[in-house]
C-alpha positions in Angstrom: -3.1 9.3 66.8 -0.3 7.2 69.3 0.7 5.7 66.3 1.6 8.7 63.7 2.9 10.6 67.2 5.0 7.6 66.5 6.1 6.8 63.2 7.0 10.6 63.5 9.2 10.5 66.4 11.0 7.7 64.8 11.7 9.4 61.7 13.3 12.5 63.6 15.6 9.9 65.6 16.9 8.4 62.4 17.2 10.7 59.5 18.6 8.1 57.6 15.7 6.3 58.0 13.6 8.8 56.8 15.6 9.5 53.7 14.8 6.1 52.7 11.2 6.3 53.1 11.2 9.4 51.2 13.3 8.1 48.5 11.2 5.0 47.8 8.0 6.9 48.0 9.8 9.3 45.3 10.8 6.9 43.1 7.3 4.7 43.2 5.3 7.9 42.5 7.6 8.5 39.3 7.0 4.9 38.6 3.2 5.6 39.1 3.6 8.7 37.0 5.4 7.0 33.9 3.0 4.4 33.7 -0.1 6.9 33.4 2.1 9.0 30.6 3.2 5.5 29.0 -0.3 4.0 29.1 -2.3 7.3 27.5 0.6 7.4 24.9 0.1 4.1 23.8 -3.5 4.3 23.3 -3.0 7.6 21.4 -1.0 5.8 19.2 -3.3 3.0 18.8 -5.8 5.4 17.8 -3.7 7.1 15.1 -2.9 3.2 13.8 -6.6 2.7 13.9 -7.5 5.7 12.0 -4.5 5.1 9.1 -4.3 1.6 9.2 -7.1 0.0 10.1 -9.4 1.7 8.1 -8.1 0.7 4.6 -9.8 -1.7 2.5 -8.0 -3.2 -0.4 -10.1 -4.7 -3.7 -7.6 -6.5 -6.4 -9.0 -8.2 -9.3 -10.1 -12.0 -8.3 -7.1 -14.6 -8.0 -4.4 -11.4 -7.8 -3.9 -12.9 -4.1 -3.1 -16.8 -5.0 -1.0 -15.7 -7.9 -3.7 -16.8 -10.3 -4.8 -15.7 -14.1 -7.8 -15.6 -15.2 -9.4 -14.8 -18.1 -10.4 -11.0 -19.0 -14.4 -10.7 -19.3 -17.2 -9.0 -17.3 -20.1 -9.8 -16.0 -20.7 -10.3 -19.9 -18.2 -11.5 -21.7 -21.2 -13.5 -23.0 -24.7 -13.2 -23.0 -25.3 -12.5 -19.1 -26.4 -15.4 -17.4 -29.4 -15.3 -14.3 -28.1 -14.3 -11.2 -25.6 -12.4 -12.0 -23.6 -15.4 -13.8 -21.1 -14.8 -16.2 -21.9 -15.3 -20.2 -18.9 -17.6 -21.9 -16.2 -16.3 -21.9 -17.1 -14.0 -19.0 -16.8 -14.3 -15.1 -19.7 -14.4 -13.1 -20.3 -11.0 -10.6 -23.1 -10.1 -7.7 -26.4 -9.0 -9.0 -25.8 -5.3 -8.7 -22.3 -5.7 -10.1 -21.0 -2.8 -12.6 -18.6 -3.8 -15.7 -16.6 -4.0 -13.6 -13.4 -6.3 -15.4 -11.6 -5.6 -18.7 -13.5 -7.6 -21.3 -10.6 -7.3 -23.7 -9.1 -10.9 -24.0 -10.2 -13.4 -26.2 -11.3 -17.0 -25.2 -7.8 -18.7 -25.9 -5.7 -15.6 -24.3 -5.3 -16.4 -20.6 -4.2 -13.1 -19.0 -5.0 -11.6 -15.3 -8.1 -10.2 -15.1 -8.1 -6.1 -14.0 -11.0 -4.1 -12.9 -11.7 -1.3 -14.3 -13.3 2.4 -13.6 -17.0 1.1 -13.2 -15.7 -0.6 -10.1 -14.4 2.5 -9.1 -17.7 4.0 -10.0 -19.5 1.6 -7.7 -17.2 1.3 -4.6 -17.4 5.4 -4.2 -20.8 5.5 -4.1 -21.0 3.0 -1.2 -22.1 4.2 1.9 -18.8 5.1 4.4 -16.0 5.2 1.7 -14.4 8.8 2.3 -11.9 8.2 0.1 -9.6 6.1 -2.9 -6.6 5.7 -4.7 -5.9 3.5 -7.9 -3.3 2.0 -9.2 -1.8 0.2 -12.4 1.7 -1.6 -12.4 3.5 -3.0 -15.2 7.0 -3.9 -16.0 9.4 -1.6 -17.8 10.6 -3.3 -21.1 12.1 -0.3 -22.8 16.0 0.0 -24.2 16.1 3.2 -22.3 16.8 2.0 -19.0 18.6 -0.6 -16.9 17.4 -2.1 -13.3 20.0 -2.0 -10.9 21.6 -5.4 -9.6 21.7 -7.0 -6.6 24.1 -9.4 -5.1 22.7 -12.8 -3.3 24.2 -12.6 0.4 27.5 -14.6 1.1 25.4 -17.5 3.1 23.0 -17.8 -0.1 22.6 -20.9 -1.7 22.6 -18.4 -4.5 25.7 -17.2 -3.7 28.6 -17.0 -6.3 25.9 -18.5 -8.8 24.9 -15.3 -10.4 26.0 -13.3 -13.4 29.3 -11.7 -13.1 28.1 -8.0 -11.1 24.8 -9.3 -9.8 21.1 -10.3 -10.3 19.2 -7.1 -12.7 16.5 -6.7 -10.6 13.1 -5.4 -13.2 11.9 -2.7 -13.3 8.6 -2.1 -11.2 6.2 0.7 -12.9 3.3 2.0 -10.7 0.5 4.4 -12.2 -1.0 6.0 -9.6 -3.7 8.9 -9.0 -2.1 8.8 -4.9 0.9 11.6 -5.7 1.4 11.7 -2.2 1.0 8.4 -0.9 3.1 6.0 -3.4 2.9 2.5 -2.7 3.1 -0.1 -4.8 4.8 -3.8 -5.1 7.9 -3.7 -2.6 7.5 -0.3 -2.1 6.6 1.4 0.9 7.7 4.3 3.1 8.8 5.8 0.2 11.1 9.2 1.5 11.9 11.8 -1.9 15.4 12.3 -1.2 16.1 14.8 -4.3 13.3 16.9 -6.3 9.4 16.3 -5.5 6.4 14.0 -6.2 4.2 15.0 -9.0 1.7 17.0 -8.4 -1.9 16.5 -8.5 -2.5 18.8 -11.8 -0.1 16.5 -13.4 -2.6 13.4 -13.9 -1.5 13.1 -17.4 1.6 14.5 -17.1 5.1 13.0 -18.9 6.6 13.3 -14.9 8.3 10.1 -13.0 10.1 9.4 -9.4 12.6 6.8 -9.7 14.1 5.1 -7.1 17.6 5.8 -5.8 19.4 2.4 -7.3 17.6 3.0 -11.1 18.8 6.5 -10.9 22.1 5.7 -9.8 22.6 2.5 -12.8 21.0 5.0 -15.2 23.1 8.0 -14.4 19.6 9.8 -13.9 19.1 12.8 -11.8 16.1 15.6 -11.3 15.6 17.2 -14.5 17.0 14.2 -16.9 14.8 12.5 -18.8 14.1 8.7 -20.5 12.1 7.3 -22.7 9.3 5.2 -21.8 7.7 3.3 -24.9 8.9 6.2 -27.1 8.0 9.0 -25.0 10.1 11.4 -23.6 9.5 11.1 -19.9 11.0 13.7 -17.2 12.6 12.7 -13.7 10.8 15.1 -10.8 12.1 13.1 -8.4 14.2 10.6 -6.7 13.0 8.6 -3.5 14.6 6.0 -1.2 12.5 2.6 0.5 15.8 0.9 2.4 14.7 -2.0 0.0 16.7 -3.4 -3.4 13.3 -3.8 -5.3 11.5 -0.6 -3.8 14.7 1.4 -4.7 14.6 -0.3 -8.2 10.7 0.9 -8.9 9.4 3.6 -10.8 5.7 5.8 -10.5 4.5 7.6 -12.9 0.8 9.3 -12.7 -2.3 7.1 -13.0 -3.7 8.5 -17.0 -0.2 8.8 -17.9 0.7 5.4 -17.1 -2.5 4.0 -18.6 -1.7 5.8 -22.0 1.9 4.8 -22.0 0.9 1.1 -21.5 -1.9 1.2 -23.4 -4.2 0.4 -20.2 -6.8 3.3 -20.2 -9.8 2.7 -18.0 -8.4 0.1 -16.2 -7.6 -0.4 -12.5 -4.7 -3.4 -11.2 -5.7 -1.9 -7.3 -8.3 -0.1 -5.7 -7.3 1.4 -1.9 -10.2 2.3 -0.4 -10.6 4.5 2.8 -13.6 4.3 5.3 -14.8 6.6 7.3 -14.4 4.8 10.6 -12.6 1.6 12.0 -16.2 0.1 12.9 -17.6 0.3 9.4 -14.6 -1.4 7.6 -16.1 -4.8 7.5 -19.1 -4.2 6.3 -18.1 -1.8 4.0 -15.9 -4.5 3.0 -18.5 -6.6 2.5 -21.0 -4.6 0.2 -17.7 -4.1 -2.1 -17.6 -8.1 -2.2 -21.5 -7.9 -2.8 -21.5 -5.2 -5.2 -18.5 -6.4 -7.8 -18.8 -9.9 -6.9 -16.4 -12.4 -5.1 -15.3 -13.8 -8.6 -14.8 -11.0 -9.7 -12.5 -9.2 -7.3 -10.7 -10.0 -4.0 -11.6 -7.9 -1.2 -9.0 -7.6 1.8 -9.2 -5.3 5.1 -6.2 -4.2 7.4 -8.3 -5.2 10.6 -6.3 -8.2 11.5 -3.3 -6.1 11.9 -5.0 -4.1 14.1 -6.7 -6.9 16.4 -3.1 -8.2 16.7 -1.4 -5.4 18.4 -4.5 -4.2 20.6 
């Protein structure tokens, strides 16, 4: 009791003192304070990643990852072997695999292998997938349209090299049953700067969004249309990435695509949503067990997770 009758009696003497203490006790409970809001904000936030991010599993056809081809065939291009092994001609799959790759090529035609809606067929019925999206993407070879061009930066080796106005850059088409999602090969965040997306009563649809650069070297705006292997196709929309190639991409919806490109029933990618962060790897594993490692790569988004919490 001597010693607060204290403390307080030196306060009153020197009230310069004592709007010191108060100021530093001021600012270290706003310190205190901003550290309590920071810290619940950023685990907020790492929940909302974990719920987006790290729940998405990923299933390409086998090889898409290293770059590879392979040859088109099922788990029967053949006779099906024992064990789930591929007949000639065919790739090998797990023993409760679907058809789940095109069988279209023939032994000397070396092209990349796709899945195809059987694998679809399978990975939904999997215990803790909530949700997918497919997607097709091919390469626009069409008179109708142009890429846009890009110049190598002035400290390129590349620099100066080029043609005379710039590299074309090709033309990226993405099929894709996701309307509202679009992703695809250099394309993400995707913002529709003019028009809409397609709808999701569009499936088969003759709608596009094009990026900003092939409507701007195309002289394309909402409401114009182009011709995609001979058939009339409308712009809805135009959408920016802040990348050359995003910009330079085109998406079209999913049984549109696959008619126009003669690809119906087949899949390029298969983005698959689980229900909850915990079951994404072994969801992830009973796709690899269920198609078949050969037969498609299988990828989560979990490292990216770990990394940041």
């Amino acid at each position: 009791m001597k010693t607060l009758r204290w403390a307080v009696r030196a306060l009153l003497r020197s009230p310069l003192r004592a709007a010191l203490l108060v100021g530093v006790l001021s600012v270290s409970i706003g310190l205190a304070l901003i550290m309590i809001t920071v810290d619940g904000a950023f685990d907020e936030r790492l929940e909302e990643i974990q719920s987006q991010v790290g729940t998405t599993v990923t299933v390409q056809p086998a090889g898409s990852f290293g770059g590879g081809f392979i040859f088109r065939g099922g788990f029967g291009g053949g006779a099906g072997g024992a064990d789930g092994e591929g007949g000639p001609g065919g790739v090998g799959g797990g023993p409760d695999a679907p058809d789940a790759v095109d069988d279209a090529a023939t032994d000397d035609e070396a092209v990349q292998a796709t899945l195809t809606d059987d694998a679809v067929e399978a990975i939904a019925s999997i215990e803790h997938v909530s949700s997918y999206s497919r997607t097709i993407t091919e390469q626009y070879t069409g008179d109708d349209l142009i890429g846009g061009t890009i110049e190598p930066p002035a400290d390129s080796p590349f620099a100066g090299r080029g043609p005379a106005g710039g590299f074309q850059v090709p033309v990226i088409v993405t099929g894709t049953d996701s309307p509202t999602a679009l992703s695809s090969l250099g394309v993400e965040n995707v913002e529709i700067t003019s028009g809409r997306t397609f709808e999701s009563d569009e499936g088969e649809a003759s709608v596009a969004v094009i990026g900003a650069s092939l409507a701007e070297a195309n002289g394309l705006a909402v409401g114009d249309t182009f011709a995609v292997n001979e058939v009339d196709v409308e712009v809805v929309g135009i959408f920016v990435t802040g990348t050359q190639f995003g910009d330079n991409a085109m998406f079209l919806p999913l049984d549109t695509a696959r008619v126009l490109f003669d690809r119906e029933g087949e899949v390029d990618a298969i983005t698959v949503q689980v229900d909850t962060a915990e079951n994404v790897s072994s969801t992830a594993e009973e796709i690899r067990v269920t198609l078949g490692e050969d037969v498609a790569d299988v990828t989560t988004q979990e490292a990216a997770f770990d990394a940041i919490s």
